[in-house]
BAFI-3210 file (N, C-alpha, C; in Angstrom, 3 decimals, decimal comma, padded with zeros to 6 digits):
// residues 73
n [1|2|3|4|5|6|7|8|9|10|11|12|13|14|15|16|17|18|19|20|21|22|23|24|25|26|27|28|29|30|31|32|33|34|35|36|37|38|39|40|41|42|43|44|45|46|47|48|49|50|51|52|53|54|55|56|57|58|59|60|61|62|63|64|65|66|67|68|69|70|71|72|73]
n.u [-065,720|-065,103|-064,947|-062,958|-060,758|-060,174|-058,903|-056,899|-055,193|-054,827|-052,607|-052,235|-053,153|-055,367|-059,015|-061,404|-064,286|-066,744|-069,661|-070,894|-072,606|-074,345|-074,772|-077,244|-077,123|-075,867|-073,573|-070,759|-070,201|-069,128|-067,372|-065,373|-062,844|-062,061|-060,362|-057,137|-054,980|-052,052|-052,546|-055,187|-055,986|-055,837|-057,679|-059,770|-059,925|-060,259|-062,511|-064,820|-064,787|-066,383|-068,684|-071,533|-072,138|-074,690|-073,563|-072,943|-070,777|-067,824|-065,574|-062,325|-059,763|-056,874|-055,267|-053,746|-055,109|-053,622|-052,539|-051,871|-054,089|-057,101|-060,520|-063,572|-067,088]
n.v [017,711|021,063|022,609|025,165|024,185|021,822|023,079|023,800|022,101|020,761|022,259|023,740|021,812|019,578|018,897|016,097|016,429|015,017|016,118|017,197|019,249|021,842|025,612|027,837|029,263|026,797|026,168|024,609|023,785|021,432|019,067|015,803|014,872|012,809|012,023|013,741|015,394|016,784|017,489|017,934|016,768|013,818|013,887|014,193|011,738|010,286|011,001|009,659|007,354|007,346|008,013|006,336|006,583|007,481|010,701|013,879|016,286|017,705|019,242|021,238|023,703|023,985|025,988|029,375|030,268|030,553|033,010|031,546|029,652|027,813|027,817|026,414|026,045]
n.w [037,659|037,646|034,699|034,599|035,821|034,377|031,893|033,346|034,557|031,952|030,449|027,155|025,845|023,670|024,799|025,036|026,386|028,766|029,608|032,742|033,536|032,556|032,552|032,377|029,604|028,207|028,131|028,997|032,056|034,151|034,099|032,785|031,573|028,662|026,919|026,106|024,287|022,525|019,768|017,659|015,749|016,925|018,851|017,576|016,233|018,208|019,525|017,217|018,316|020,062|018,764|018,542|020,904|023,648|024,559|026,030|024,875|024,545|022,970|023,837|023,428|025,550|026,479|025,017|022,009|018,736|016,659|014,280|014,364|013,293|014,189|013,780|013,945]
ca.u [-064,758|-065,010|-064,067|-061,946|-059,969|-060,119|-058,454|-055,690|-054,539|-054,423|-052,464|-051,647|-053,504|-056,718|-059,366|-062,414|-064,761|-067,716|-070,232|-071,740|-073,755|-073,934|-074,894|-078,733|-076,994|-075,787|-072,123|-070,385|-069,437|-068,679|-067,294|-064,595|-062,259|-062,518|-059,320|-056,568|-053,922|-051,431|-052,807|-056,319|-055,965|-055,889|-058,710|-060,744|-060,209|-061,073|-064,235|-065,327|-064,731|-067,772|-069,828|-073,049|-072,747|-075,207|-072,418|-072,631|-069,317|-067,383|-063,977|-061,814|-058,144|-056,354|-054,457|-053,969|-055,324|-052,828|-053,255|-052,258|-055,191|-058,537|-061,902|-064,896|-067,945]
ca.v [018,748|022,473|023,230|025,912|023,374|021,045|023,476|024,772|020,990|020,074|023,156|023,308|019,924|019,410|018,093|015,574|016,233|014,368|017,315|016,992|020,087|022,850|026,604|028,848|029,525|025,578|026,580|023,471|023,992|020,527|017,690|014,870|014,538|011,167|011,982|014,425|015,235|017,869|017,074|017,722|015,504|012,605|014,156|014,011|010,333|009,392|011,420|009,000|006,073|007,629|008,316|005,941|006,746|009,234|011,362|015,344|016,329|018,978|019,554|022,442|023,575|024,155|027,152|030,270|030,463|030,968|033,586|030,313|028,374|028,369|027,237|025,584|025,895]
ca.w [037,951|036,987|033,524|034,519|036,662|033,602|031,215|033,712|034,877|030,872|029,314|025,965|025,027|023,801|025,505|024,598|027,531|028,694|030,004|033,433|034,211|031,859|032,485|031,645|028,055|027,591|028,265|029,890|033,532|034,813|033,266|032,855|030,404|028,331|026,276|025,550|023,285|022,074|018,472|018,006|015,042|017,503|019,921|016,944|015,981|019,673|019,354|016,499|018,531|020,947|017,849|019,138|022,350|024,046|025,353|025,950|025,176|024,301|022,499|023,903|023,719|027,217|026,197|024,251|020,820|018,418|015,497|012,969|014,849|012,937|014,918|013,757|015,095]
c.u [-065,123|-064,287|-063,152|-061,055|-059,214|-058,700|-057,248|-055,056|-053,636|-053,615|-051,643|-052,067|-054,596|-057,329|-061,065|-063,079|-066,036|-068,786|-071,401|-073,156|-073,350|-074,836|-076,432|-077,822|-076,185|-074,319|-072,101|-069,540|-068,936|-068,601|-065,887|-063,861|-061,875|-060,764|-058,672|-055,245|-053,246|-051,796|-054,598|-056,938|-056,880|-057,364|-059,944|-061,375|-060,825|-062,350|-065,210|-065,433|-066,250|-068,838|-071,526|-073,367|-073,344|-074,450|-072,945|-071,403|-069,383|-065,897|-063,384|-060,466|-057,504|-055,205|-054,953|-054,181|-054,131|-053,075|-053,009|-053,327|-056,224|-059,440|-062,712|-065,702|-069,425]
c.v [019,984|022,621|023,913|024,989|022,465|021,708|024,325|023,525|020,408|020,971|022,791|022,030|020,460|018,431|017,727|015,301|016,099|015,406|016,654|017,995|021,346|024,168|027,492|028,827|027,848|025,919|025,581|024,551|023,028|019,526|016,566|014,650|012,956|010,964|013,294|014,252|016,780|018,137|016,973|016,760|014,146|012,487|013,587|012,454|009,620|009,736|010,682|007,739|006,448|008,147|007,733|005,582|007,923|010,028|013,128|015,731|017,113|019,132|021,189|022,537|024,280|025,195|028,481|030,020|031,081|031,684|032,495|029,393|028,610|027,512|027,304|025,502|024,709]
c.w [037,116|035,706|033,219|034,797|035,398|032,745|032,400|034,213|033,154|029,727|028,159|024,842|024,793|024,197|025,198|026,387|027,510|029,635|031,299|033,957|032,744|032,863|031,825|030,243|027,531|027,386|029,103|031,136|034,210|033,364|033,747|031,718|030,458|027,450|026,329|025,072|022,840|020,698|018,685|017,088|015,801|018,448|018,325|016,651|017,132|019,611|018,603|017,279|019,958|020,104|018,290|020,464|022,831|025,060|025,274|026,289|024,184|023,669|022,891|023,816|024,807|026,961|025,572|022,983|020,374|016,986|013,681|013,422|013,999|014,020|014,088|014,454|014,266]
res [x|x|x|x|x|x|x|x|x|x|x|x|x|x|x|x|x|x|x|x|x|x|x|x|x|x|x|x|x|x|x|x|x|x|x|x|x|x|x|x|x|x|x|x|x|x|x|x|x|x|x|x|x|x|x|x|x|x|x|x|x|x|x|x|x|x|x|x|x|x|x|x|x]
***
């Protein structure tokens, strides 16, 4: 499914997604989400539980950034 699609079905949550096609600059365009959560806390802990798997995946949040949010890159 389209990423856009992804992030306008899941708003407000974040979302641990498994990357099917990416984009010339390695920008995800297709994928599947494997998990999400309102808590990225929780997205994170699931992400560990796919640690030794060869996954291309992506963490995003399905909303507006909020000026208390920080990002990590």
């Amino acid at each position: 499914m389209p990423i856009s699609e992804l992030l306008k079905q899941y708003d407000k949550e974040w979302l641990l997604i498994k990357v099917h096609k990416f984009d010339e600059n390695w920008e995800p365009v297709e994928g599947e989400v494997i998990f999400h959560s309102p808590s990225d806390a929780e997205v994170g802990r699931e992400m560990l539980k796919h640690k030794d798997e060869q996954l291309d995946f992506t963490v995003l949040y399905a909303g507006e950034y909020l000026e208390e949010m920080a990002v990590l890159l």
